[in-house]
N, C-alpha and C positions, 0 to 999 in steps of 0.2 A: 504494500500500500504506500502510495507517495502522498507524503502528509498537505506537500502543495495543493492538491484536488483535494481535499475534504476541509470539510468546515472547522474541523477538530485545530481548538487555540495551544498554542503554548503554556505554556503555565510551572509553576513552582515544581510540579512534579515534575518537571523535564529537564530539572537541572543535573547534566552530568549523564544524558541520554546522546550517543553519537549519533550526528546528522551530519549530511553532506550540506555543503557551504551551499549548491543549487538548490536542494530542497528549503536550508534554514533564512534563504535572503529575505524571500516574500513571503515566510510562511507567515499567518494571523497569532496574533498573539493578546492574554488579556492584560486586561491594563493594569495599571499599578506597580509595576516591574521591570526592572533594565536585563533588556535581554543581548545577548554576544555569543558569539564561537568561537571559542579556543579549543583553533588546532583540529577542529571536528566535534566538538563537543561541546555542547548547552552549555551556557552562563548563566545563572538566573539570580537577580540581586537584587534587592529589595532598594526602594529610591535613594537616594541621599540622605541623611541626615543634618540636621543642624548646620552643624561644624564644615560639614563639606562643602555643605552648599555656600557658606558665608564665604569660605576660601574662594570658591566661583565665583560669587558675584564681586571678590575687590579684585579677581584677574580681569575680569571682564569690564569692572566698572575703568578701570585702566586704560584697555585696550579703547575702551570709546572715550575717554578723555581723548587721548592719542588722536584715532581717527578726526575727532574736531578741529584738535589742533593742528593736524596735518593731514588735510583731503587728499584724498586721493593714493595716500602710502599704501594701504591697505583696502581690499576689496569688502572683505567679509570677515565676522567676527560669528563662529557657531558654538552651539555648547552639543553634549551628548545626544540628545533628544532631534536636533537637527541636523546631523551630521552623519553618515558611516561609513567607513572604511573596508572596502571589498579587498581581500589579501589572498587571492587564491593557492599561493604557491605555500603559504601557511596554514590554509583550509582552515581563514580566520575572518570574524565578520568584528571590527573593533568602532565603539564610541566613544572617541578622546572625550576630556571635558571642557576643553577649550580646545577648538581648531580656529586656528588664523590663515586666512586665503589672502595672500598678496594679489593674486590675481582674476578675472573671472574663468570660469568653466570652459572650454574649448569646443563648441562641438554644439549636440542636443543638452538640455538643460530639466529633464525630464529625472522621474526617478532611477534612472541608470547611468545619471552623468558621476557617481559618485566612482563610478570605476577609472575614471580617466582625470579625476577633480581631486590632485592631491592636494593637503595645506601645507604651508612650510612649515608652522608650525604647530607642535600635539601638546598640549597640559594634560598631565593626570595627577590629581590632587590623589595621595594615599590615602587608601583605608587600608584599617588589621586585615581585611576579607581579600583586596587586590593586590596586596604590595609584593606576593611572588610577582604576579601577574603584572604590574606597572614596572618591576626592576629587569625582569629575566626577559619574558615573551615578548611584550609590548616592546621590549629596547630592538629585541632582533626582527620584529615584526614590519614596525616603522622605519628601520633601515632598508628592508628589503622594498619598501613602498615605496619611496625616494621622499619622504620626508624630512628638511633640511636641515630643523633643528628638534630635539626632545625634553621637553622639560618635567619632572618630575618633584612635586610639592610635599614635601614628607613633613607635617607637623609634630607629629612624633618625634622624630630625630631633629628637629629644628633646622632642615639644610633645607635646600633645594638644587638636584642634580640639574645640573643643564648639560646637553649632548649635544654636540653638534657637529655636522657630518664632515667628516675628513675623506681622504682619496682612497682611504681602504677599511673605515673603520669610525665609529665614534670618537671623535674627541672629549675629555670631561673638564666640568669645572665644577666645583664644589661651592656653594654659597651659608653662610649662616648668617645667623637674625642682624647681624650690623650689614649685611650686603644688598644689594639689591641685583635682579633681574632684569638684564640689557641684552638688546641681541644688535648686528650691524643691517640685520633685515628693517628693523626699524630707526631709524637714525633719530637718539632724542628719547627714546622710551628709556624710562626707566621706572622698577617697582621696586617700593623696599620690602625684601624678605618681611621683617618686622609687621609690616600692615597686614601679610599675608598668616601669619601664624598668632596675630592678636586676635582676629575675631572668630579665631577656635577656640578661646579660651575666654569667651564672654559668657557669661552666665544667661 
């Protein structure tokens, strides 16, 4: 039975059930859950919480300061919900939490421009639940996508890895809470780590 032809949703119970990347892109799913393939295999994660989501929105609140103050540097600003990542060679379906598109789409603009529509840059704020998954897969996933820069928001550890992409390999930089977040993609951007790990820790 190919789950694509039947009504039958995704759901909580499917986490950790192997599907093929063609069956799992359009299959339906119900609501209230973040769904992903890793590697061929169901992801099912319950929303954001609090703290995650506060991390998202001072990246984001950021990245559209930026854009104001500089039209045009930047096309698009997406979060997970808007965004996915077709990885076939991974038999992986990924939803950064900030994707940044320097550019626009090339081509159709439809739901399958997402295969040819990379961003340059991927956020993934950690959670306990993704942080194999944001350190190991995600690193070698987004490389293989041609994604130019990786950033990685670990409130937990107080850092934030930034990767960015060399001639055969990641580059790293290490940041802590006195550093801020610059990439040369955007000239003029800057975030301080600090803003981004204060408002996990608001009551």
């Amino acid at each position: 039975m190919i789950l694509a032809k039947t009504k039958t949703k995704l759901g909580p119970q499917d986490h950790g059930r192997r599907m093929s990347l063609k069956a799992f892109e359009f299959a339906p799913v119900k609501d209230g859950y973040v769904y992903e393939l890793a590697r061929g295999y169901v992801v099912v994660s319950e929303v954001a919480n609090y703290a995650h989501a506060a991390q998202v929105r001072v990246i984001r609140s950021r990245l559209g300061h930026y854009d104001v103050e500089h039209p045009g540097a930047m096309h698009m600003v997406l979060d997970g919900m808007e965004c996915k990542l077709v990885i076939p060679d991974w038999k992986s379906e990924r939803h950064p939490d900030v994707a940044v598109y320097l550019s626009a789409p090339k081509g159709r603009r439809d739901r399958t421009m997402c295969r040819e529509w990379i961003p340059d840059v991927a956020v993934e704020v950690v959670s306990e639940s993704s942080r194999d998954c944001d350190y190991t897969q995600k690193r070698e996933e987004y490389w293989t996508l041609g994604v130019k820069e990786y950033w990685i928001v670990d409130v937990q550890l107080q850092r934030v890895l930034i990767l960015k992409r060399g001639r055969s390999q990641w580059t790293e930089k290490m940041l802590g809470a006195a550093d801020a977040c610059e990439t040369k993609l955007l000239p003029g951007f800057k975030l301080p780590c600090e803003e981004i790990f204060a408002v996990a820790e608001e009551p």
